[in-house]
C-alpha positions in Angstrom: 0.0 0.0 0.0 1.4 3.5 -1.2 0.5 7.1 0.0 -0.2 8.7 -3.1 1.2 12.3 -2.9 -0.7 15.4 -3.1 0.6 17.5 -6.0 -0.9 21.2 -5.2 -0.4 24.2 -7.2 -2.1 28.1 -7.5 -4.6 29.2 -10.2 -4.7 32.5 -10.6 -7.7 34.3 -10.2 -9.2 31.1 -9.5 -8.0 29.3 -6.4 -5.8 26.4 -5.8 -5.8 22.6 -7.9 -5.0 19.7 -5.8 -4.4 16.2 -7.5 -3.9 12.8 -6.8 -2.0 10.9 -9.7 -2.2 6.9 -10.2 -4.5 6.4 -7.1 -5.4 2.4 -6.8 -7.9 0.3 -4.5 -5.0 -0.4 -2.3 -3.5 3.1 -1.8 -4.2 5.8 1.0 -3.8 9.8 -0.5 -2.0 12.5 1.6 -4.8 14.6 2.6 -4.8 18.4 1.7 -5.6 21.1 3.7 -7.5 23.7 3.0 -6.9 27.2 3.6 -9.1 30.6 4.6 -12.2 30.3 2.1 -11.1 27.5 -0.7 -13.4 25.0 0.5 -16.5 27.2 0.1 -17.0 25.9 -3.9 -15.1 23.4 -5.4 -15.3 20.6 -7.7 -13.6 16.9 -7.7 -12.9 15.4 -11.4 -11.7 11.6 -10.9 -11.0 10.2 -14.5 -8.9 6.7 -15.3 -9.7 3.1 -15.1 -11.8 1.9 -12.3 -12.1 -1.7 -12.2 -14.8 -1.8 -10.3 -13.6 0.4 -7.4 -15.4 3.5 -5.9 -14.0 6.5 -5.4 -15.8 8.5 -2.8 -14.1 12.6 -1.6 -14.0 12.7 2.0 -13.0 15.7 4.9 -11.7 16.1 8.4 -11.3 18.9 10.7 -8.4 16.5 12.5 -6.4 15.0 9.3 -7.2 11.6 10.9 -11.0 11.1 11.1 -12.4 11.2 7.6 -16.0 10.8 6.1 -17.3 10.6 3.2 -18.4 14.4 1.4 -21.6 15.5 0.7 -22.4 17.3 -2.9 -24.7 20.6 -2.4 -27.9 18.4 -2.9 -27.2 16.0 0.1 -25.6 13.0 -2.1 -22.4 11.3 -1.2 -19.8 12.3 -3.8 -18.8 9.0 -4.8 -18.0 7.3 -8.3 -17.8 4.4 -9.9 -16.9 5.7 -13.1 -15.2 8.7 -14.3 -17.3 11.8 -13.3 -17.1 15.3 -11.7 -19.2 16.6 -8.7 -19.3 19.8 -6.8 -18.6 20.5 -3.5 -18.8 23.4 -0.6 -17.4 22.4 2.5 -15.6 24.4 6.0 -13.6 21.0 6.9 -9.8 21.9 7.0 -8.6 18.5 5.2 -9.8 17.2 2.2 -8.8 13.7 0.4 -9.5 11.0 -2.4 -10.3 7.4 -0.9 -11.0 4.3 -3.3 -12.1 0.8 -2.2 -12.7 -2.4 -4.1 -12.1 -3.4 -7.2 -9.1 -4.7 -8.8 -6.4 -2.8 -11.3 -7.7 0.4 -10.7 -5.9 3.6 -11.8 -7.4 6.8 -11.5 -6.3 10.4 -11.2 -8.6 12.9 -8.9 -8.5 16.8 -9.6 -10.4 18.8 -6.6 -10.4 22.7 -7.7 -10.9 24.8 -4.6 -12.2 28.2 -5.5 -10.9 31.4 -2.9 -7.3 32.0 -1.8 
């Protein structure tokens, strides 16, 4: 099992992009933490192979205790395929988490709007 790495970069005039690269069914992803308003709209893009795994964006306000993120409707943003789903949320971490499934391979893209 491999911690996949948070790659984070700034968007001007937009916010901040935070991705997770080659995520699998066995891996865990460093969690990213959000700063002043960039959780209040975003959006998650996961796109790859999914053999069968979910992918479901969760949060924590302690970086250890995560659950599973709501989209502004009340659904859990979860996917079995490749998708995109918006997001608002005040937790301080954010991550990707996939589970079952075999040879998955998926990248996740979370745009959080604010600085």
């Amino acid at each position: 099992m491999a911690t996949i790495a948070l790659n984070r970069s700034g968007l001007p005039n937009v916010g901040w992009k935070h991705f997770w690269e080659t995520l699998t069914e066995a891996d865990s992803a460093e969690a990213a933490e959000l700063n002043s308003l960039s959780g209040l709209a975003g959006s998650v893009q996961v796109t790859g192979t999914f053999g069968g795994a979910t992918v479901t964006l969760q949060s924590s306000n302690d970086g250890t205790n995560f659950a599973t993120m709501k989209d502004p409707v009340g659904n859990d943003i979860s996917m079995t395929s490749a998708g995109m789903s918006e997001f608002s949320t005040a937790a301080r971490y954010i991550r990707p988490s996939a589970t079952g499934g075999t040879a998955q391979d998926v990248d996740v893209t979370v745009i959080a709007r604010g600085n």
